[in-house]
C-alpha positions in Angstrom: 99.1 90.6 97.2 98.0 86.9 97.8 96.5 84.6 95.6 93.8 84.4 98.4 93.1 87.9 98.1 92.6 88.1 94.2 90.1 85.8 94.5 87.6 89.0 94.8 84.2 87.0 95.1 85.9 84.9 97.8 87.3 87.8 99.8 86.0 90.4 102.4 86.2 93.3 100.0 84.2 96.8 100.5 82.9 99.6 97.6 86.3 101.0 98.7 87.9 98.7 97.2 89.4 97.5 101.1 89.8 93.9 101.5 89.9 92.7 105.2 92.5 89.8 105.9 92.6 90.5 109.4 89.6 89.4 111.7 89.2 90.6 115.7 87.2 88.1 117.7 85.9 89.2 120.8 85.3 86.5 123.5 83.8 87.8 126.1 82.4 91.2 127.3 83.3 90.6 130.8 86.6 92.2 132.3 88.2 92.2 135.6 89.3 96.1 136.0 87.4 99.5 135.8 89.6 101.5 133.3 87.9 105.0 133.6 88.5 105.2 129.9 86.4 102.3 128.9 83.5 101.4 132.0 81.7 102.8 135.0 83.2 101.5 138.3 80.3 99.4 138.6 80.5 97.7 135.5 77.8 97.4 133.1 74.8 94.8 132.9 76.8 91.7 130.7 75.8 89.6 128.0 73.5 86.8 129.4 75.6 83.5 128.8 73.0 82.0 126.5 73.8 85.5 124.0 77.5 84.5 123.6 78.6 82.6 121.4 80.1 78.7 122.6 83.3 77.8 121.7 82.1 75.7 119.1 80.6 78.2 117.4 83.7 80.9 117.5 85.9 78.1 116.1 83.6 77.2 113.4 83.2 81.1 112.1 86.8 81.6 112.0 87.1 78.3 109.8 84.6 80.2 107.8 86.8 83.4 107.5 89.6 81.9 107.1 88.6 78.8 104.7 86.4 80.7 102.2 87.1 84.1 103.1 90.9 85.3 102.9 91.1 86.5 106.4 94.9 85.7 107.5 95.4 87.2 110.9 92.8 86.5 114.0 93.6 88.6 117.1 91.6 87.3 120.4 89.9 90.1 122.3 87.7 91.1 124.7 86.0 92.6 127.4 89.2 90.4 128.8 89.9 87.6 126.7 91.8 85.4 130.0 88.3 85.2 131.2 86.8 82.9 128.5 87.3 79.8 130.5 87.8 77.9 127.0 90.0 79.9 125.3 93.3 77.6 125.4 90.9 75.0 123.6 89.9 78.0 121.1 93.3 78.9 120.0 94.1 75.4 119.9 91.4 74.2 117.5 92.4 77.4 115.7 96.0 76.5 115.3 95.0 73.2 113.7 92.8 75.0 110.8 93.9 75.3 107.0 95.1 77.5 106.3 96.5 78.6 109.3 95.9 82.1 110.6 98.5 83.8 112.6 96.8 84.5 115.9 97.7 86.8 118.7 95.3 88.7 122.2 95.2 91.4 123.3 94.8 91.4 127.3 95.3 93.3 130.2 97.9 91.0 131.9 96.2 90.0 135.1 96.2 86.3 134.5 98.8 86.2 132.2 101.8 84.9 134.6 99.3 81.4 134.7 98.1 80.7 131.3 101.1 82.4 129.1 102.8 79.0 128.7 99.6 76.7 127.5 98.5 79.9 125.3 102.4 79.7 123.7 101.9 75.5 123.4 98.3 75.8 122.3 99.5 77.9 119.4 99.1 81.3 120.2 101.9 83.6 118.6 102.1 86.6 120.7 100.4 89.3 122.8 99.4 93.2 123.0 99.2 93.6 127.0 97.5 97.5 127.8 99.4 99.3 130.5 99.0 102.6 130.9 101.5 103.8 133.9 104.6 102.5 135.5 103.5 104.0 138.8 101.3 101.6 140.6 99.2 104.3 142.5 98.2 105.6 138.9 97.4 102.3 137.7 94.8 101.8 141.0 93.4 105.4 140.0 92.7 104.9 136.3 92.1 100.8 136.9 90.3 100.6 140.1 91.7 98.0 141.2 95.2 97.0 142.6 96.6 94.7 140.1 100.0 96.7 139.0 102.0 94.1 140.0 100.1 91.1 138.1 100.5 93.1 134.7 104.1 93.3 134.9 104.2 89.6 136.1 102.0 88.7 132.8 104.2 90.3 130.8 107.8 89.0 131.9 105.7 85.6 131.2 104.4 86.2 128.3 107.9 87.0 126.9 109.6 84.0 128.4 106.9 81.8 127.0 108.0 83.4 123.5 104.6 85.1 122.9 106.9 87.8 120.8 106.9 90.7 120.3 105.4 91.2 122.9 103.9 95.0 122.5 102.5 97.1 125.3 99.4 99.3 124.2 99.7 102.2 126.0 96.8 105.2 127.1 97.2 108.9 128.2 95.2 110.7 130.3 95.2 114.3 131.1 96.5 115.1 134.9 96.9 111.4 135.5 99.9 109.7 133.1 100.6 112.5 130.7 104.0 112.9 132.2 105.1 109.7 131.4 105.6 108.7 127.9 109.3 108.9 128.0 109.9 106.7 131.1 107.2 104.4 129.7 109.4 104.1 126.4 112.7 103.6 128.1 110.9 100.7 130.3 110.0 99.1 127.0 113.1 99.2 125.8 115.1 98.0 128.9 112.5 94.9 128.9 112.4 94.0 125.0 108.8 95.0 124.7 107.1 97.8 121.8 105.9 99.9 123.5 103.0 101.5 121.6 100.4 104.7 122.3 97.1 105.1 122.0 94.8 108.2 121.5 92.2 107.9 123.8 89.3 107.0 121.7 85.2 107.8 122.2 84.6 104.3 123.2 83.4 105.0 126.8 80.2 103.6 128.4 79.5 107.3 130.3 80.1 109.2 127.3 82.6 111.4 128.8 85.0 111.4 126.1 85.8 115.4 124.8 88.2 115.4 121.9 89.7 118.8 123.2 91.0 117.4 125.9 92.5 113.9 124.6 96.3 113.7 124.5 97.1 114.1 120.8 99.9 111.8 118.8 101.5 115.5 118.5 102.0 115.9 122.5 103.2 112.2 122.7 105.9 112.9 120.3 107.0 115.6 121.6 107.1 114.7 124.6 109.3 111.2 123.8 111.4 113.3 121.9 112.8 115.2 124.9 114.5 112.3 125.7 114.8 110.1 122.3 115.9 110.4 118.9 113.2 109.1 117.0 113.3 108.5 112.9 110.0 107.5 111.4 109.8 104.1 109.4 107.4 105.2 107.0 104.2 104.4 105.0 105.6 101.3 103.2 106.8 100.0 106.1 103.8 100.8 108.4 101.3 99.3 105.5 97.8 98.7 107.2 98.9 98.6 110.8 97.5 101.4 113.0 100.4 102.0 114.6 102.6 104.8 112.5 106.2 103.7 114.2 109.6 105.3 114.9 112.7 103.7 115.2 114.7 104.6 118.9 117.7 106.2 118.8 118.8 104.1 115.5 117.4 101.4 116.4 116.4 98.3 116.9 114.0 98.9 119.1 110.5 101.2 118.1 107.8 102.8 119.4 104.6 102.8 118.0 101.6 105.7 117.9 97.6 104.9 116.8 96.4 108.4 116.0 93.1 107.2 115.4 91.4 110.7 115.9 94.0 113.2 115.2 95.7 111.0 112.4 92.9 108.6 111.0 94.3 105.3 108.8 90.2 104.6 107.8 91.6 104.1 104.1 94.2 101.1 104.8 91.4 99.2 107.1 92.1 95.5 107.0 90.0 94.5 110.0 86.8 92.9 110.5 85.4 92.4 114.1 83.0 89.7 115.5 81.5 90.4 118.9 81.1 88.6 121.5 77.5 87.5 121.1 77.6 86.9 117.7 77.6 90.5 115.7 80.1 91.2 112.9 80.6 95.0 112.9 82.8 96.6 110.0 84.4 99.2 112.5 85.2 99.9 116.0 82.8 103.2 115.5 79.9 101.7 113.6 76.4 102.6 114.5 75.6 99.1 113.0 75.8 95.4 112.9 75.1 92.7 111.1 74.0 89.3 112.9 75.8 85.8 112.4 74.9 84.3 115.6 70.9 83.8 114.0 72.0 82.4 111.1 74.1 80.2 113.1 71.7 78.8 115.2 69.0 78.0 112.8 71.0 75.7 110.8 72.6 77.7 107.8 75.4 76.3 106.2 78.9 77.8 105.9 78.0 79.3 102.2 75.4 81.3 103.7 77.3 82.5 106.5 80.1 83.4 103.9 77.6 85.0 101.6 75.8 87.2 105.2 79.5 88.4 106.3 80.5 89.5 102.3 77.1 91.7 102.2 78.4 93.0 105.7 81.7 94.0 104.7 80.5 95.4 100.9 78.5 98.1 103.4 81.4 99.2 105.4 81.8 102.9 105.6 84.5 105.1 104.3 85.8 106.1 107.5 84.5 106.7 111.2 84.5 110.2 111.4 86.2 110.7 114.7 87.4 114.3 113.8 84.6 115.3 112.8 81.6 117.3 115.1 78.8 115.2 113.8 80.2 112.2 114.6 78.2 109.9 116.8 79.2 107.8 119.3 78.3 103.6 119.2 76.1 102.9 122.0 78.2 99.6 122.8 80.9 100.4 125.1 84.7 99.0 124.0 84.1 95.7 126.6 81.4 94.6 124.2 83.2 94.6 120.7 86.7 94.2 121.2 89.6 96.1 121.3 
């Protein structure tokens, strides 16, 4: 453990004795695909500019959390992150803190092939790109939109801009790309990138999620394992990531799997998450947040913000519940709060 995080009064520690070093900022509700999984085809009614936070204001709260409250690791989300029209100057101011926070995005691609090399130069250290399918049909059919071709293009940049590792978050559907976890892998492989799944999780604006008929980590592995040798790396290895991995075939490469319904990690949580307009919310799933943006704007200084976020994070739940039946589902769709 770090100095910074023994310093307990100066940390973002909960009653659970968690301490989150690692904060998700989300810039943006906006996005420029559909993903059945995440938005109605029509999109939703976005953030009025005025709501979201400026780019000054972004930059100074991660000074805050990083400054006065131990947070390490800052990972750039969205809606789609490539649409915040200042985010080269974010990560850029960012970069130049003390201390300074490793920083990474997480993005659907499109875009990627233009700004990967002033993101790498700007400071950015590397990027999680979300493809679901190798077929580009499929991808128009979960997506809505025919961009197949500028994903892969944003990732072969990405990677020859050095924005490594450069991992591939990955989403199965039923009757759509359930079939192809094992090509999906072997891609990965033959391109350099970790590859890594993800259970589909209740974070839809429609509501339509139905845990019985998800695609479990189970069928992924067993599925990857008709073609792959896989040896799992293990809890001290994995240690608060998500992602529970598996070396391929010996190695090097691996392949990752969030099981965040079937195989919940609540316990480990490192993360904190600050929305787009302003909100810090203690989990993904939480019914309830906790407003910086007000503070902000009337003129508090750091201390106060520091001391709002602590009380935030000392209330942060046990667990979200996603297994089981009384769960409830957060009215704010995945494009609002960050991935």
């Amino acid at each position: 453990m770090s100095d910074r995080k023994r310093e307990g009064a100066h940390v973002l520690i909960d009653t659970y004795g968690r301490v989150a070093t690692d904060l998700r900022v989300s810039l943006t509700d906006r996005c420029n695909l559909r993903c059945t999984y995440c938005m109605p085809e029509e999109g939703l009614q976005w953030l009025a500019k005025p709501d979201l936070l400026t780019d000054d204001e972004i930059v100074r709260l991660i000074d805050v959390a990083v400054r006065t409250l131990g947070i390490e690791e800052v990972r750039f989300t969205g809606g789609e992150p490539l649409l915040r029209p200042g985010l080269v100057g974010i990560v850029e101011r960012v970069a130049a803190l003390e201390p300074r926070p490793q920083m990474s995005l997480t993005t659907n691609g499109i875009g990627l092939k233009r700004t990967a090399p002033a993101l790498k130069a700007a400071g950015l250290d590397r990027v999680n790109v979300s493809l679901d399918t190798l077929r580009p049909d499929v991808f128009k059919t979960l997506t809505r939109r025919d961009r197949h071709k500028d994903v892969l293009e944003g990732l072969t940049a990405a990677r020859e801009a050095g924005l490594t590792p450069v991992k591939v978050n990955s989403v199965l559907m039923p009757g759509l790309n359930d079939d192809e976890a094992p090509d999906l892998l072997a891609w990965a492989v033959e391109h350099d990138y970790e590859l890594r799944f993800i259970e589909q999780m209740p974070l839809d604006a429609q509501h339509g999620w139905k845990r019985e008929g998800m695609v479990t980590a189970g069928d992924i592995l067993a599925s990857l394992r008709t073609r792959f040798e896989l040896t799992a790396e293990g809890a001290d290895a994995r240690g608060s990531a998500p992602a529970e991995r598996w070396l391929v075939d010996g190695g090097p490469h691996r392949v990752g799997v969030i099981a965040s319904v079937t195989r919940p990690f609540c316990a480990a949580c490192d993360r904190t998450r600050l929305t787009a307009d302003g909100q810090i919310r203690t989990c993904l799933f939480a019914t309830e947040e906790t407003d910086l943006r007000a503070a902000l704007r009337s003129g508090a200084p750091d201390e106060e913000i520091a001391r709002i976020w602590r009380l935030a994070m000392w209330g942060k739940k046990a667990g979200a519940g996603l297994d089981d039946p009384s769960f409830v589902q957060p009215d704010r769709p995945m494009s609002a709060i960050g991935g």
